[in-house]
DRENVO-604547 format. One line per field, with one value per residue (C-alpha): residue in one letter; x, y, z; residue number from 1. Coordinates in nm, 3 decimals, padded with zeros to 5 digits. Example, Ala and Ser with C-alpha at 12.3 -4.5 7.8 and 13.67 -1.06 7.14 Angstrom:
aa = c(a	s)
c1 = c(01.230	01.367)
c2 = c(-00.450	-00.106)
c3 = c(00.780	00.714)
i = c(1	2)
This chain:
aa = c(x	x	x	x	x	x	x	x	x	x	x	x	x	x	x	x	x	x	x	x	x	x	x	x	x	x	x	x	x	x	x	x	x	x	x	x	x	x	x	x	x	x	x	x	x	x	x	x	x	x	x	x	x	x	x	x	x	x	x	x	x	x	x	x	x	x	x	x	x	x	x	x	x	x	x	x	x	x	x	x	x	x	x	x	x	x	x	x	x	x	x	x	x	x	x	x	x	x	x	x	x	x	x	x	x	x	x	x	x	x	x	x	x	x	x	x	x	x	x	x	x	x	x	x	x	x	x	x	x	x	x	x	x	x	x	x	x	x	x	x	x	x	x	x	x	x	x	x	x	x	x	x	x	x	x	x	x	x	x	x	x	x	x	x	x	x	x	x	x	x	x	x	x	x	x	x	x	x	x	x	x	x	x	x	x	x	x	x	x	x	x	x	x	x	x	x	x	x	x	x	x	x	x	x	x	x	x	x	x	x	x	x	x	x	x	x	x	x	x	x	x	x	x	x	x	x	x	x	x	x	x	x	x	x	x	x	x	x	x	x	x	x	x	x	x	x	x	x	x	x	x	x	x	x	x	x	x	x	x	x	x	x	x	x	x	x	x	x	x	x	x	x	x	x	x	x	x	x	x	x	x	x	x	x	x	x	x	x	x	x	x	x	x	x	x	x	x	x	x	x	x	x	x	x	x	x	x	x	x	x	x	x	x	x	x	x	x	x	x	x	x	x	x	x	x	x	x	x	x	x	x	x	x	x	x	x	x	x	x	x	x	x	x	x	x	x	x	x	x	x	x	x	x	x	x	x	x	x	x	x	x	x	x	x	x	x	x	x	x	x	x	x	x	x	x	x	x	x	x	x	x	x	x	x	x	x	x	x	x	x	x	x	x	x	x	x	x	x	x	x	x	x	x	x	x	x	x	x	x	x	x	x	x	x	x	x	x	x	x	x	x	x	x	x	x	x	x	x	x	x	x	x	x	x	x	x	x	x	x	x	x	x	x	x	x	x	x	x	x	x	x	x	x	x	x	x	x	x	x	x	x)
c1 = c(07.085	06.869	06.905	07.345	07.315	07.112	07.368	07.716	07.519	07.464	07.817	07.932	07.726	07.855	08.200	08.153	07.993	08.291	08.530	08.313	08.315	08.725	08.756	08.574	08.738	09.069	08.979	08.848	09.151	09.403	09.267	09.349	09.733	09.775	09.615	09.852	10.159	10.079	09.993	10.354	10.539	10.357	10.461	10.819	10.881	10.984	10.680	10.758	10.778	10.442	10.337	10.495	10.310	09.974	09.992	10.099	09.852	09.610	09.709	09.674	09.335	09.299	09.267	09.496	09.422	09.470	09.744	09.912	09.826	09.937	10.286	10.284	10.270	10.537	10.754	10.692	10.696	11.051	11.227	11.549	11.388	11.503	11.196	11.188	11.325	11.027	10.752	10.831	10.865	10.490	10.358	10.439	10.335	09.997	09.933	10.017	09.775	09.529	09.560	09.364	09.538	09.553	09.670	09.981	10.092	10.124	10.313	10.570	10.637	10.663	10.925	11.086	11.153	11.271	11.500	11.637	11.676	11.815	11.971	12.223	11.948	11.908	11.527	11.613	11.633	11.252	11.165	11.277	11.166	10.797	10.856	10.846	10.586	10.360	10.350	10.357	10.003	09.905	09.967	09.698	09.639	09.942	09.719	09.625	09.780	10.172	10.265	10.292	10.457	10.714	10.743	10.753	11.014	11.277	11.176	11.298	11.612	11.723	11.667	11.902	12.159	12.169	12.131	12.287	12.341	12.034	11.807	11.500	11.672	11.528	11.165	11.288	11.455	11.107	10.896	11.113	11.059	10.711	10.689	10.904	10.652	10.387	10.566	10.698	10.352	10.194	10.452	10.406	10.045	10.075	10.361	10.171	09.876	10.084	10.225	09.896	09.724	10.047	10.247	10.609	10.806	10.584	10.525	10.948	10.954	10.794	10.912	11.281	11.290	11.108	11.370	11.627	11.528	11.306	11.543	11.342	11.018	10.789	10.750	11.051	11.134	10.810	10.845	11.217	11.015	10.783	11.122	11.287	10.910	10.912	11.285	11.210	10.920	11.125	11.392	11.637	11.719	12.057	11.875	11.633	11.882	12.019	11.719	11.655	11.965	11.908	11.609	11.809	12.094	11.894	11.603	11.689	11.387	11.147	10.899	11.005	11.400	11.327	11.110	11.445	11.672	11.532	11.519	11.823	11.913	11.710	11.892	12.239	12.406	12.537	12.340	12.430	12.502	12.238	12.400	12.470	12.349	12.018	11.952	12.037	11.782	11.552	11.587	11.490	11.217	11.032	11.082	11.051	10.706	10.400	10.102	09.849	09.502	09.200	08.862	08.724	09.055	08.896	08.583	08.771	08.969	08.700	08.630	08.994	09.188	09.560	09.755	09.706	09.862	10.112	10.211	10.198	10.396	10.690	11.009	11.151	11.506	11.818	11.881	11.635	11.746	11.909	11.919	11.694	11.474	11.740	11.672	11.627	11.542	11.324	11.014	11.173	11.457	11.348	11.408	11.703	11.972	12.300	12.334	12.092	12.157	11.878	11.907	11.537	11.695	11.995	12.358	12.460	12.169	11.881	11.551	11.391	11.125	11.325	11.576	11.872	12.142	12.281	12.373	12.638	12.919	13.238	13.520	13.836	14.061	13.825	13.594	13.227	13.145	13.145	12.826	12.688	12.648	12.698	12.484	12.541	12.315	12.314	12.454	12.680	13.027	13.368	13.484	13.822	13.948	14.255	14.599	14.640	14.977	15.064	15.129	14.951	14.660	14.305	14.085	13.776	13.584	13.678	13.508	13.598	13.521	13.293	13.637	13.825	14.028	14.237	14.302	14.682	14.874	15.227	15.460	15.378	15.274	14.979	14.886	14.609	14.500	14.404	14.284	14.051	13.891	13.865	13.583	13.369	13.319	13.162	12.937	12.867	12.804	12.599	12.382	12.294	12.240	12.025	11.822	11.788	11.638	11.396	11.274	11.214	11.023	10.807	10.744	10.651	10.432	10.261	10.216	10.056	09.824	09.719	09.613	09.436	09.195	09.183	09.070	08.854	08.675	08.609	08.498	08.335	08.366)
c2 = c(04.197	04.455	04.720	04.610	04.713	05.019	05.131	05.080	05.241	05.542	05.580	05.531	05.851	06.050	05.967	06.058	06.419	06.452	06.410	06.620	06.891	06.863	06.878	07.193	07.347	07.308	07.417	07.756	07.809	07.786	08.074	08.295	08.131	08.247	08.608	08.612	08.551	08.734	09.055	09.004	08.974	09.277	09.486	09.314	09.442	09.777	10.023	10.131	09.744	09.714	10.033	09.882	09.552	09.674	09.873	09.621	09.405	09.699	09.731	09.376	09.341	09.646	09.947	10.137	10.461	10.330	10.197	10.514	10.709	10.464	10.421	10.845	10.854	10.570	10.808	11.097	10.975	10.744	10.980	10.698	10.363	10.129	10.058	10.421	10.333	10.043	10.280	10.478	10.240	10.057	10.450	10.463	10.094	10.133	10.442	10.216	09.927	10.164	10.292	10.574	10.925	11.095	10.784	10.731	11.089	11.045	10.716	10.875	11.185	10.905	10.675	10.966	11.103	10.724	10.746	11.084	10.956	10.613	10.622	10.311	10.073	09.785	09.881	10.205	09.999	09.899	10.235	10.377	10.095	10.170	10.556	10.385	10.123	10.410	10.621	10.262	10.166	10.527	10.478	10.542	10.418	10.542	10.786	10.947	11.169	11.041	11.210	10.881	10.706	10.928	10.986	10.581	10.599	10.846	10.640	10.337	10.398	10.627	10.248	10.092	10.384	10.429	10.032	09.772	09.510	09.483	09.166	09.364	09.445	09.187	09.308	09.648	09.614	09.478	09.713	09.954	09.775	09.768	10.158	10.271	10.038	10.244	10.561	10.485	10.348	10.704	10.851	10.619	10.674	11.018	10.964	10.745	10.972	11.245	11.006	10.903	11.251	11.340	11.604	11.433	11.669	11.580	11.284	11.191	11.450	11.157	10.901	10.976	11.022	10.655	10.470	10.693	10.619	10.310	10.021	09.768	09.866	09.612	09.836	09.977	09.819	10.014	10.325	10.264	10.184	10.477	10.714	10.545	10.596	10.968	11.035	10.860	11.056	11.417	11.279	11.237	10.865	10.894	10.934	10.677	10.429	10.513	10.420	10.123	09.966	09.971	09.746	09.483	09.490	09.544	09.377	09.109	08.891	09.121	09.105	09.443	09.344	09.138	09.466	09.716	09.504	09.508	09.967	09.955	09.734	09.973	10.281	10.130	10.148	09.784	09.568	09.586	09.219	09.200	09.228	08.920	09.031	09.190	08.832	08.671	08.866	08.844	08.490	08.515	08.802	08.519	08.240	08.420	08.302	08.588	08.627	08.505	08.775	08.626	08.643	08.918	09.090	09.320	09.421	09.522	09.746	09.967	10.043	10.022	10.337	10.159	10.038	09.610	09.491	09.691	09.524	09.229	09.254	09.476	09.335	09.055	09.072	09.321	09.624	09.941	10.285	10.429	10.768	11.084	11.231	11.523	11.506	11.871	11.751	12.001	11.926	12.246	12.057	11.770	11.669	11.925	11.716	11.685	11.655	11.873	12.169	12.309	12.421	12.608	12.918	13.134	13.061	13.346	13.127	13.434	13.381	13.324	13.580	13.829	14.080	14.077	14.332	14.558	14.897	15.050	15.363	15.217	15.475	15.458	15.190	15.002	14.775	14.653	14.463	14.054	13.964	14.290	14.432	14.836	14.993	15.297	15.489	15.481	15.786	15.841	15.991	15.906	16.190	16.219	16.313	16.087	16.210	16.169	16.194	15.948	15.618	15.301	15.531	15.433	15.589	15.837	15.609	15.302	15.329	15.178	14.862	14.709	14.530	14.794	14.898	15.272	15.488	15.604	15.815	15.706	15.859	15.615	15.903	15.901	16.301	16.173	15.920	16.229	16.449	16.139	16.133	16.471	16.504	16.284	16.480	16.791	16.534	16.372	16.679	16.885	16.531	16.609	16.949	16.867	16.625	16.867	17.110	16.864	16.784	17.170	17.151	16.882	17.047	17.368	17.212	17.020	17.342	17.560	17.267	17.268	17.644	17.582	17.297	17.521	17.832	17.601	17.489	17.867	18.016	17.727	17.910)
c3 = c(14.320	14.163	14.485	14.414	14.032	14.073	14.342	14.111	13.872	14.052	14.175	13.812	13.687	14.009	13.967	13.600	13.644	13.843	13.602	13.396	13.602	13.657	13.315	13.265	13.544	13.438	13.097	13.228	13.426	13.083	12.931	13.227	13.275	12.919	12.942	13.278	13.097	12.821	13.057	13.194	12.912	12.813	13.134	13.090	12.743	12.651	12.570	12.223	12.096	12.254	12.035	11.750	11.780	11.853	11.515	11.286	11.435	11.351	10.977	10.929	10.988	10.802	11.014	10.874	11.018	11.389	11.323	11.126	11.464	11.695	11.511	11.484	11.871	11.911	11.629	11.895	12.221	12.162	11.913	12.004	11.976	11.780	11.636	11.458	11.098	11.081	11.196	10.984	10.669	10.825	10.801	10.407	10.347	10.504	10.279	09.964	10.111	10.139	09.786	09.629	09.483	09.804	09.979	09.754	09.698	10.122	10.090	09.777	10.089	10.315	10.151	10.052	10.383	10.462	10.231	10.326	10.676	10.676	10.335	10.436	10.600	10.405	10.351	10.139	09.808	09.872	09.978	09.665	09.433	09.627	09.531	09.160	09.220	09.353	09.020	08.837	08.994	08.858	08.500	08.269	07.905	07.621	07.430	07.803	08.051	08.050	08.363	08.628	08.344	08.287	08.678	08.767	08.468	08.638	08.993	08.798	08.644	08.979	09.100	08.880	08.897	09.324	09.362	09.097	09.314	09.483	09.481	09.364	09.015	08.794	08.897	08.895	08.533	08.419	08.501	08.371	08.012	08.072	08.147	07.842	07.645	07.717	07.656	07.339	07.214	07.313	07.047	06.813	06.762	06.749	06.454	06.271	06.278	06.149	05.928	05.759	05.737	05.568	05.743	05.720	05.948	06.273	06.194	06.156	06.486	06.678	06.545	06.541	06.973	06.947	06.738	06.964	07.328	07.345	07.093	07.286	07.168	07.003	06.700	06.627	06.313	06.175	06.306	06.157	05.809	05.833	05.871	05.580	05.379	05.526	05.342	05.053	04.941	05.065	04.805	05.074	04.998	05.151	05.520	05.370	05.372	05.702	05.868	05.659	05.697	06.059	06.027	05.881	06.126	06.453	06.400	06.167	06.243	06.146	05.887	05.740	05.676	05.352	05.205	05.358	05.176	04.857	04.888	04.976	04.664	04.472	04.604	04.510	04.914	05.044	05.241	05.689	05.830	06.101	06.420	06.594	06.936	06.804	06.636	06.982	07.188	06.894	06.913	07.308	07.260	07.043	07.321	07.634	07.821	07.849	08.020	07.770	07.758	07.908	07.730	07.939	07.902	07.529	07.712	08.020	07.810	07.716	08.132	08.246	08.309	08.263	08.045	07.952	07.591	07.630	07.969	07.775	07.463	07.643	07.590	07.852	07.812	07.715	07.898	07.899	07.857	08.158	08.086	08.142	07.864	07.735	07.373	07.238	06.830	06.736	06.421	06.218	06.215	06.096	05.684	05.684	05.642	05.824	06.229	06.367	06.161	05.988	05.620	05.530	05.706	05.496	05.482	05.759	06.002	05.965	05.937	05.610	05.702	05.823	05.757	05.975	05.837	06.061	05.912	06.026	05.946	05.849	05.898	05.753	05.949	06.055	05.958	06.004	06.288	06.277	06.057	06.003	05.677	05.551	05.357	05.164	04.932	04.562	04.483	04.773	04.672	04.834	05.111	04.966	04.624	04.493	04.409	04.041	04.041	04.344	04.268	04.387	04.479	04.374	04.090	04.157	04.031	04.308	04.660	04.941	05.004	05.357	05.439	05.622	05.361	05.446	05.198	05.265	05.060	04.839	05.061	05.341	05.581	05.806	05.666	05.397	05.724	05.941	05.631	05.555	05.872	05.955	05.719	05.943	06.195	06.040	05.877	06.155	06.332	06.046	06.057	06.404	06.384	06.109	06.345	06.593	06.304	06.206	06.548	06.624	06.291	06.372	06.729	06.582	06.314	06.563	06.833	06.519	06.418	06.772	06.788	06.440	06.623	06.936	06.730	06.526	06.878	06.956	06.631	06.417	06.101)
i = c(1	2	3	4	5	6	7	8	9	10	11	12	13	14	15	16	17	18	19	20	21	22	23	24	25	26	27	28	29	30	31	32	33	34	35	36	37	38	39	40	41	42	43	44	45	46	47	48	49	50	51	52	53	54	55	56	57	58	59	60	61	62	63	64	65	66	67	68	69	70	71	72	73	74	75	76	77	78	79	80	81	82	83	84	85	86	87	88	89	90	91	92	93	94	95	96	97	98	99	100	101	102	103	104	105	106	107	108	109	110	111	112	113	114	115	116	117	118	119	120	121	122	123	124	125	126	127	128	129	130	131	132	133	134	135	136	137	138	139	140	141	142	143	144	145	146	147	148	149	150	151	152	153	154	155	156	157	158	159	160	161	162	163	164	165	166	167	168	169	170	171	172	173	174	175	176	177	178	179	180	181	182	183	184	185	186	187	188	189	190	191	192	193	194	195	196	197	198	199	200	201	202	203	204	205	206	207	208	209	210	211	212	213	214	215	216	217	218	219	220	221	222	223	224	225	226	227	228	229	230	231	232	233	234	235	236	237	238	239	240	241	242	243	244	245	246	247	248	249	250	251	252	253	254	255	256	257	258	259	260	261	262	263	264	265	266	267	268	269	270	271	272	273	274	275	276	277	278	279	280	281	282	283	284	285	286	287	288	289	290	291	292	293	294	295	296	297	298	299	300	301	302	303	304	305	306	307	308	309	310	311	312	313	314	315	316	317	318	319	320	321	322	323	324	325	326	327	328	329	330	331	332	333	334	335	336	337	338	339	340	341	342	343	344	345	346	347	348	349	350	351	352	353	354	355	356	357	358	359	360	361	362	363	364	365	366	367	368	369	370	371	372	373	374	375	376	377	378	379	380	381	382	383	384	385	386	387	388	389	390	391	392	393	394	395	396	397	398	399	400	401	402	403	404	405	406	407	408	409	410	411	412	413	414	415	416	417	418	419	420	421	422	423	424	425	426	427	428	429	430	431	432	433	434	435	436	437	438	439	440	441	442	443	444	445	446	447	448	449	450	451	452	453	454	455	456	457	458	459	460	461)
């Protein structure tokens, strides 16, 4: 019985390690099935979508670099391959990835040139809302360098303009809002500097392109209140009220329109209904959800570069502004009154400093040029003597005046004309030959005084 057991036994083990061993076998020989079918669909498919694949799958685990050259030499190598457009789209992308300055001014040349050559694929709206993105990741804090912001602003709303249909507007209508928050912020501190330390024309220079370009701003209703304060105390109420009166009817919620009303009661002008679309988006800017600021987010601030409450209190709905930066108000125009024309400088437009008269010879028949002014001196007499005796001619003691007026004679006939002007031209003449006299006077003043300091340099006595 024993000698029976131990031999089942024994043949149970061996038939076991068999199995084992099987088991193992057949596992070893997957692996190599599956790198065998993989190697022939690799030699089955076309080389640049091999190319292709092997640099995404670089870029993915982060080797960006390998992967840029590897898509670069599927770019040159298969100038015709289909996969041309998304090589180079993958080229721009892993520049943005990669991030850092030199890094994204590479990916804005690179989406750019995507955009110039496949301007119809349906992956040009991205490229250009990346262009945007690019200088949006770039933007610093308001009261610092405003160059990405403005940049990432003109990206944006070229966006909106080449692409209104696109999917990515909402985002890209956002981040528009957020950008033009930060921009108007920037001039709204340095108006409200101005404003405090008292000099009212730079101050109202900033603030008026504010209240202008950026309606959606989150302080426009005060930078409307500091223009209407700015007026006021220039004793321009009429302007004051202007700007007042637009607190109450575009911002009707806000905490300044009870104050605007009563100045505007003061001054005497009617009260604006608020507008009922301003009270509608009001009503929505008050409801719409915002990211709330974590506890770190204050000491953060002081060590980060861009922008962060003003990300958060940018407006979430209405429409931004569209339009390019054109606005040409210039600070010496400001407080002048009236649209854009500026009043501190004389009724004919000159300078207040300087003197802009022309002088000029009027002759007989014709008059001074437009805007100039003639000049005569004191004790200058007229040229021609008057007839006495002829009727409807003028006394000795009337001149002529800068008009234009002609002198003519009763009879109607153009005699007197050509007797009044022929005196000119001796003048004219003995003027220049007196100019010529003067200058050979001056010449041979200056040649004696010369031999006096030569003689003087030879004999010192």
């Amino acid at each position: 019985m024993r000698r029976t057991l131990l031999a089942c036994i024994t043949a149970v083990a061996f038939l076991a390690a068999v199995s084992a061993t099987a088991q193992n076998a057949d596992k070893s020989k997957k692996p190599k099935k599956k790198k065998e079918d993989a190697a022939a669909t690799d030699n089955s498919s076309a080389p640049d979508k091999i190319l292709y694949d092997r640099a995404m799958k670089d870029v993915k685990k982060g080797r960006q670099e390998v992967g840029r050259l590897t898509l670069q030499t599927l770019i040159n190598t298969y100038p015709d391959s289909e996969f041309l457009a998304k090589a180079k789209l993958a080229i721009a992308d892993s520049y943005y990835k990669e991030a850092g300055t030199a890094n994204l001014t590479q990916a804005i040349a690179s989406y750019k040139d995507f955009i110039v050559f496949f301007p119809f694929l349906p992956e040009a709206p991205y490229a250009q809302m990346q262009v945007a993105m690019t200088h949006y990741k770039q933007m610093e804090k308001p009261d610092r360098d405003r160059t990405e912001a403005r940049a990432a602003e003109d990206e944006f709303q070229t966006f909106l303009q080449k692409y209104p249909n696109d999917p990515l507007v909402p985002q890209t209508t956002q981040h528009l809002r957020e950008v033009q928050e930060i921009l108007a912020e920037g001039d709204f501190r340095i108006g409200y500097y101005y404003y405090v330390k008292g000099d009212r024309r730079a101050a109202a220079g900033r603030l008026i392109s504010v209240t202008k370009r950026y309606p959606l701003y989150s302080k426009a209703d005060r930078a409307l209140w500091m223009l209407g304060d700015i007026f006021e105390k220039s004793e321009k109420k009429e302007f004051a009220a202007i700007y007042l009166g637009r607190i109450v009817r575009e911002y009707p919620l806000s905490p300044l329109a009870g104050d605007a009303k009563n100045k505007l009661v003061a001054f005497g002008v009617p009260v604006p209904q608020p507008d009922p679309k301003a009270l509608k988006w009001m009503q929505a800017e008050q409801s719409a959800q915002r990211p709330k600021p974590g506890m770190l987010n204050k000491p953060m601030s002081l060590v980060k570069t861009g922008p962060g409450k003003e990300l958060i209190v940018a407006a979430r709905t209405g429409a931004p502004n569209l339009q390019p930066d054109a606005d040409t108000t210039s600070a010496t125009d400001i407080l002048t009154g009236g649209g854009g024309q500026t009043r501190i400088a004389g009724a004919g437009g000159s300078s207040p400093t300087a003197n802009t008269a022309v002088v000029e010879v009027a002759t007989p028949g014709s008059g001074a040029s437009g805007g100039s002014t003639v000049e005569a001196p004191a004790d200058a007499q007229p040229t021609t003597e008057a007839d006495p005796n002829a009727s409807g001619a003028p006394s000795a003691d009337s001149t002529t005046p800068a008009g234009g007026a002609t002198a003519t004679d009763a009879s109607g006939t153009g005699g007197t004309g050509a007797a009044a002007t022929d005196p000119a031209q001796p003048a004219n003449g003995q003027s220049a030959d007196a100019s010529k006299t003067d200058s050979s006077k001056n010449s041979g003043k200056e040649s004696t005084s010369k031999k006096k300091k030569g003689v003087k340099k030879i004999i010192p006595w």
